[in-house]
C-alpha positions as CSV (number, residue, x, y, z in Angstrom):
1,X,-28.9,-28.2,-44.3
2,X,-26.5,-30.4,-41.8
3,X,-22.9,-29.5,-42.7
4,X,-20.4,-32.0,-41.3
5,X,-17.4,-29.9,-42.1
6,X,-14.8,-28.3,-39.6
7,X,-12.0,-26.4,-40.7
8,X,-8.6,-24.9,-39.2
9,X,-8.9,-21.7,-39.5
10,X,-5.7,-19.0,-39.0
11,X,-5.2,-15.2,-39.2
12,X,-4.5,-14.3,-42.5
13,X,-1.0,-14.3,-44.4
14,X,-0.8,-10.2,-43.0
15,X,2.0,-9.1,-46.0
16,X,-0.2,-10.6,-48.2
17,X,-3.6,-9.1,-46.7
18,X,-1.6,-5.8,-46.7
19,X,-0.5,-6.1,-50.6
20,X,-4.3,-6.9,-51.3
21,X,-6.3,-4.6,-48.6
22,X,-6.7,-1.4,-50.8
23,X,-9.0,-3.9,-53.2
24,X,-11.1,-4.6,-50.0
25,X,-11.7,-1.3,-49.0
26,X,-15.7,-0.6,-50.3
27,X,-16.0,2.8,-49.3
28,X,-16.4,2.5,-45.0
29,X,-16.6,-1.0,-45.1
30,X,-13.0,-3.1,-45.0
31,X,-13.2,-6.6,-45.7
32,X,-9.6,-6.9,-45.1
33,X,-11.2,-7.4,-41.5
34,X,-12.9,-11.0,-42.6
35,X,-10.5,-12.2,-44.2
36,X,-9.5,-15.6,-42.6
37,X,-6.3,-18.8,-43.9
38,X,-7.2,-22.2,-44.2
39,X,-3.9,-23.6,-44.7
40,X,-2.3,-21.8,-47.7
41,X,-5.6,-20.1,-48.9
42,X,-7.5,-17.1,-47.7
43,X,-10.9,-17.1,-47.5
44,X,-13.9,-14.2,-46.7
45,X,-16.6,-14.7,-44.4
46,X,-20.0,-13.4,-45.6
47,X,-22.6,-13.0,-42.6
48,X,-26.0,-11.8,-43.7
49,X,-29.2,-12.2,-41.7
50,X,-31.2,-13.4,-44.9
51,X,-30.7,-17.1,-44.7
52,X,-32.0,-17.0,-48.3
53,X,-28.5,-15.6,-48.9
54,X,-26.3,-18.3,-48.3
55,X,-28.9,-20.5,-50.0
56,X,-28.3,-18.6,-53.2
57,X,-24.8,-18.4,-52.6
58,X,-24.1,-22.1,-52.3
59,X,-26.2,-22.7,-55.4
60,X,-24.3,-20.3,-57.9
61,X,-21.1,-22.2,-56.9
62,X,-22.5,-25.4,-57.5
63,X,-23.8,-24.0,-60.9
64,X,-20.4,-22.6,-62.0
65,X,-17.8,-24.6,-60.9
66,X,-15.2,-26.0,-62.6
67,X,-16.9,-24.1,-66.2
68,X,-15.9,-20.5,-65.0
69,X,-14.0,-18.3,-62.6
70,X,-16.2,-17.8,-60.0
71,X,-15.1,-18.1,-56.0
72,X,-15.2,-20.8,-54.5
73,X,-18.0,-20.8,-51.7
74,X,-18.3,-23.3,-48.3
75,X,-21.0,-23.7,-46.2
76,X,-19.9,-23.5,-42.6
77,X,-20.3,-25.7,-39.6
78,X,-21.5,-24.7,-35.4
79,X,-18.2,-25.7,-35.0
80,X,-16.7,-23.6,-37.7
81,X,-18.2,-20.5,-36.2
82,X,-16.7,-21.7,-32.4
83,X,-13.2,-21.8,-34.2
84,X,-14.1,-18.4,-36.3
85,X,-14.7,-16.7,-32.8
86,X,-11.5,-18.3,-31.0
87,X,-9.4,-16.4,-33.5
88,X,-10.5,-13.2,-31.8
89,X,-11.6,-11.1,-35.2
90,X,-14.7,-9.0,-35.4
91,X,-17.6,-11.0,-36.0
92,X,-21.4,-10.3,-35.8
93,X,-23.3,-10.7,-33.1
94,X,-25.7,-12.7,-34.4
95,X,-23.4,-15.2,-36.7
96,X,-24.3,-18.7,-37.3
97,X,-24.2,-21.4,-39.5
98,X,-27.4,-21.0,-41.1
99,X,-26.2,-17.3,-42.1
100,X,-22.7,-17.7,-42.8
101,X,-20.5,-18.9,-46.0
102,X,-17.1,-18.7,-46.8
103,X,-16.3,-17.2,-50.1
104,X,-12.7,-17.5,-51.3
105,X,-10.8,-14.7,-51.8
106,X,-10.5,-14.0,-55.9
107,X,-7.5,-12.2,-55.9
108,X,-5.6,-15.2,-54.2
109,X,-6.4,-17.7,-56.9
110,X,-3.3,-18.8,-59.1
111,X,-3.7,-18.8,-62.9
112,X,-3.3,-22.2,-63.0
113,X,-6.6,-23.0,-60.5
114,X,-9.2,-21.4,-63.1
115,X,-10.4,-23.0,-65.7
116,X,-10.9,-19.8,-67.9
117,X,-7.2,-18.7,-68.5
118,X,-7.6,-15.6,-70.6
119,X,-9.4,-12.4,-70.3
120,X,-11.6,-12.7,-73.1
121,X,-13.0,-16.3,-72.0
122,X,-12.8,-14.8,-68.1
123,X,-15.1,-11.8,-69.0
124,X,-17.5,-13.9,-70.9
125,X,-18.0,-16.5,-68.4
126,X,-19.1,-14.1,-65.9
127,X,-21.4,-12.3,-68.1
128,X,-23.1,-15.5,-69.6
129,X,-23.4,-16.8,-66.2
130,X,-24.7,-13.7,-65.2
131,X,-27.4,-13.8,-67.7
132,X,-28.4,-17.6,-66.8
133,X,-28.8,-17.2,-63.3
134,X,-30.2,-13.6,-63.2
135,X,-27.1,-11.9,-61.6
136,X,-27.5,-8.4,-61.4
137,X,-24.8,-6.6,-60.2
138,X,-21.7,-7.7,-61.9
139,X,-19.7,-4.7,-61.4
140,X,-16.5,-3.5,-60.2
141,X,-17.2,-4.6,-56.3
142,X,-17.9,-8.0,-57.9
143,X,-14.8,-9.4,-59.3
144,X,-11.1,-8.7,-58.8
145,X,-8.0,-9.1,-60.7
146,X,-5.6,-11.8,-60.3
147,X,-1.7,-10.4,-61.0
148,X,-2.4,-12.2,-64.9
149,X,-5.2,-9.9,-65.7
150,X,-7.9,-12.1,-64.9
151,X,-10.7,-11.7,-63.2
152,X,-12.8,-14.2,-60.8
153,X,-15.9,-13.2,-59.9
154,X,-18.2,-13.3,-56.8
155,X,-21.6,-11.9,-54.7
156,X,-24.8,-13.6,-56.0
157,X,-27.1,-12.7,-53.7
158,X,-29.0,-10.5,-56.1
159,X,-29.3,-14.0,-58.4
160,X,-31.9,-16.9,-59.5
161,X,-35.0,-16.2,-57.5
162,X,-34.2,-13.3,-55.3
163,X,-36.1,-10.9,-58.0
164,X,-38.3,-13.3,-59.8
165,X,-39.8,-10.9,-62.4
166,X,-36.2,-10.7,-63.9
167,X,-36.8,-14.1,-65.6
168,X,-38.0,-11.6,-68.2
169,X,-34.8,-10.2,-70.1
170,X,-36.0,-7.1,-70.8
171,X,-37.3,-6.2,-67.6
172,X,-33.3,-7.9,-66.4
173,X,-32.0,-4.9,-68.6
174,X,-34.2,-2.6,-68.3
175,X,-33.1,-0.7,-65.0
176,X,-29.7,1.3,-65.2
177,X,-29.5,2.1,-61.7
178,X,-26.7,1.1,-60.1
179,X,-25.8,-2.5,-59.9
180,X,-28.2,-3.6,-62.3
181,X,-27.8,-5.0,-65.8
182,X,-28.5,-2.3,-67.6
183,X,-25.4,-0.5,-66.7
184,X,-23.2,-3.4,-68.1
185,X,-20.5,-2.2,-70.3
186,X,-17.7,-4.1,-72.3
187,X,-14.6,-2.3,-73.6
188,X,-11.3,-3.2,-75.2
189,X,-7.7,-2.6,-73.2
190,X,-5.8,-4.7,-75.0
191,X,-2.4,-4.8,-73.6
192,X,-3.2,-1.7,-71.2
193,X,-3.0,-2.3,-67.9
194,X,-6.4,-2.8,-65.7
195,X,-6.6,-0.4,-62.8
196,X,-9.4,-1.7,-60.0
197,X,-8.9,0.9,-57.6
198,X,-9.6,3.8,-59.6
199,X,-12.2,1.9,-61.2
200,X,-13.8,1.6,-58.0
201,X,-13.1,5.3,-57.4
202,X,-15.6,6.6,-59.7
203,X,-19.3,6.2,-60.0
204,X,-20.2,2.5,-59.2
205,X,-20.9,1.0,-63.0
206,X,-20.9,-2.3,-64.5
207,X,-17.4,-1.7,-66.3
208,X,-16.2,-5.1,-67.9
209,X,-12.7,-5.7,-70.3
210,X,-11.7,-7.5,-72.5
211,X,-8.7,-7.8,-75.0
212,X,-10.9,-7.8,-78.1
213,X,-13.9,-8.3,-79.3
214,X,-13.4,-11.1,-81.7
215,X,-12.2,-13.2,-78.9
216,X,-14.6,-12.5,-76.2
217,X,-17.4,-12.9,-79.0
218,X,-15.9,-16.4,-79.6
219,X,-16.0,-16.8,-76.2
220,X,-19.4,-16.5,-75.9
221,X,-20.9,-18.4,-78.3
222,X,-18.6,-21.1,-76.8
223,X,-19.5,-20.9,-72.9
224,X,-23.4,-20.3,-74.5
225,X,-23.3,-23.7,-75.7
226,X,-21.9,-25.0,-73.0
227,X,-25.0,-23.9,-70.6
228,X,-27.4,-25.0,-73.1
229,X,-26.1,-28.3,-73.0
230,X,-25.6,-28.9,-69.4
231,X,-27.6,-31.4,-68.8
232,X,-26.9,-32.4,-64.9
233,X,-29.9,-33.0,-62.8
234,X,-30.0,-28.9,-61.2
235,X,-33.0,-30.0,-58.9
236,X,-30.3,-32.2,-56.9
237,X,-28.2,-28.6,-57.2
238,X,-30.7,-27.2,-55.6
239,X,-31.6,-29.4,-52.8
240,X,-27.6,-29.8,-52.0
241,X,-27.6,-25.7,-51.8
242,X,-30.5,-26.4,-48.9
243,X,-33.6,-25.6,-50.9
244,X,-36.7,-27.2,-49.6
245,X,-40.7,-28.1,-51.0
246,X,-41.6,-25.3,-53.2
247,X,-39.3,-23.0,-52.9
248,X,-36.9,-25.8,-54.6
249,X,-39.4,-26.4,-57.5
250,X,-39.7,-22.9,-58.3
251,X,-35.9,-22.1,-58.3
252,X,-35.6,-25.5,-60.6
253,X,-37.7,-24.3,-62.7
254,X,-36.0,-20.8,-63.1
255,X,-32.8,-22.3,-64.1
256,X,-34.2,-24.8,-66.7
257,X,-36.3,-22.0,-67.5
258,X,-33.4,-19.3,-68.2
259,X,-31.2,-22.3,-70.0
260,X,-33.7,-23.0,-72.5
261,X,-33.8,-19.2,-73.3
262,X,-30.1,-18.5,-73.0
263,X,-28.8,-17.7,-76.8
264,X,-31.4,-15.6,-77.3
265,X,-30.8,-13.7,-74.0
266,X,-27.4,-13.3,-75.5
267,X,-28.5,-11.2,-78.5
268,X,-30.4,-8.9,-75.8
269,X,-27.0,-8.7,-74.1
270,X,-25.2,-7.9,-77.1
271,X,-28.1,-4.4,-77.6
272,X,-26.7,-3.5,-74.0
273,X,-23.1,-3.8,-73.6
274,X,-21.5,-2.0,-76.4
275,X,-23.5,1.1,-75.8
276,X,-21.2,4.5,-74.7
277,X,-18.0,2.5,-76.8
């Protein structure tokens, strides 16, 4: 996959990387370190020596945007990762292009840059997504809170073919370890305040809110329909994401396969998430 791009990059905004570096702190790991500006946004690097990775990455982007909040993601350049390296942060040893992404940063998105503007329609999009392409591990490492109360999602490496037996929804929601589907959980807030960071401080779950049920429900059925009826070509999707031959075909045919299938992967989802309420 040739990528013609070259961005400016800049150290980050450091009052602002300050306000949001306690939401970046995973245990040992600080992303607050990969955090990089180009021009007024902020933007993570994700390394990983699994090319298959950024494949995935670039694809779920592709899938999503403009429908739902999910980061944006770009592919990087040889001459991206020159400039990364000249601004003197930590990088991998190993980094290249065919390993490397940029993923924005959720909590720097405005309200008025996401096309789901509410909770209830935010929460759903990331779970019906979820569901479509086989995502996992939406939990609390997964998505962040802009200052509105609204999340914007990210991660999908453990998506579309990276476990292929999870085309099945009951084997998708069958295991409850952690950051697996089974652990999903919806709950009401209402008007209560959302805390991340002590969500983050208890056991790793797959915690999502909402402000009622009535509305996420609506938003559901709605974003459901939505996916059903997408009718772009995804095989051009998956050749832009850097697919190739088979591997291509078979991931094309996952999607198609997990569209067609969608509303009544819903109900399955709807067994799941209210349990423990």
């Amino acid at each position: 996959m040739n990528v013609l791009n070259i961005f400016n990059f800049s150290l980050p905004d450091q009052n602002k990387l300050e306000l949001w570096r306690p939401e970046l702190k995973y245990g040992e790991q600080d992303y607050g370190t990969k955090v990089v500006r180009m021009g007024q946004q902020h933007w993570i690097f994700k390394h990983s020596p699994d090319t298959g990775v950024r494949k995935r990455e670039l694809l779920a982007y592709l899938l999503g945007k403009d429908l739902i909040n999910i980061a944006e993601v770009k592919p990087v350049s040889d001459k991206d990762v020159t400039n990364l390296k000249d601004l003197g942060i930590p990088l991998p040893d190993a980094i290249s292009a065919d390993n490397t992404i940029l993923v924005r940063l959720a909590q720097d998105y405005s309200v008025s840059e996401l096309p789901l503007k509410t909770l209830d329609e935010a929460t759903a999009g990331e779970l019906v997504f979820s569901i479509w392409t086989r995502r996992r591990d939406a939990h609390e490492n997964n998505h962040a809170y802009i200052k509105e109360k609204i999340p914007v999602f990210f991660d999908h490496h453990a998506s579309l073919n990276f476990e292929p037996v999870l085309i099945d929804i009951n084997t998708f929601f069958k295991n409850v370890g952690a950051g697996h589907a089974g652990t999903w959980r919806v709950k009401e807030v209402g008007n209560n305040p959302i805390d991340i960071l002590r969500m983050r401080s208890g056991q790793w779950s797959g915690n999502h809110f909402i402000y009622n049920v009535e509305g996420f429900k609506e938003a559901v059925s709605k974003l459901t329909a939505l996916f059903v009826s997408d009718n772009r070509d995804f095989k051009i999707l998956v050749k832009q994401a850097g697919f190739e031959g088979e591997e291509a075909e078979k991931i094309s045919n996952f999607i198609y396969s997990t569209q067609s299938t969608l509303p009544t992967d819903i109900e399955e989802m709807y067994k799941i998430i209210w349990k423990d309420n």
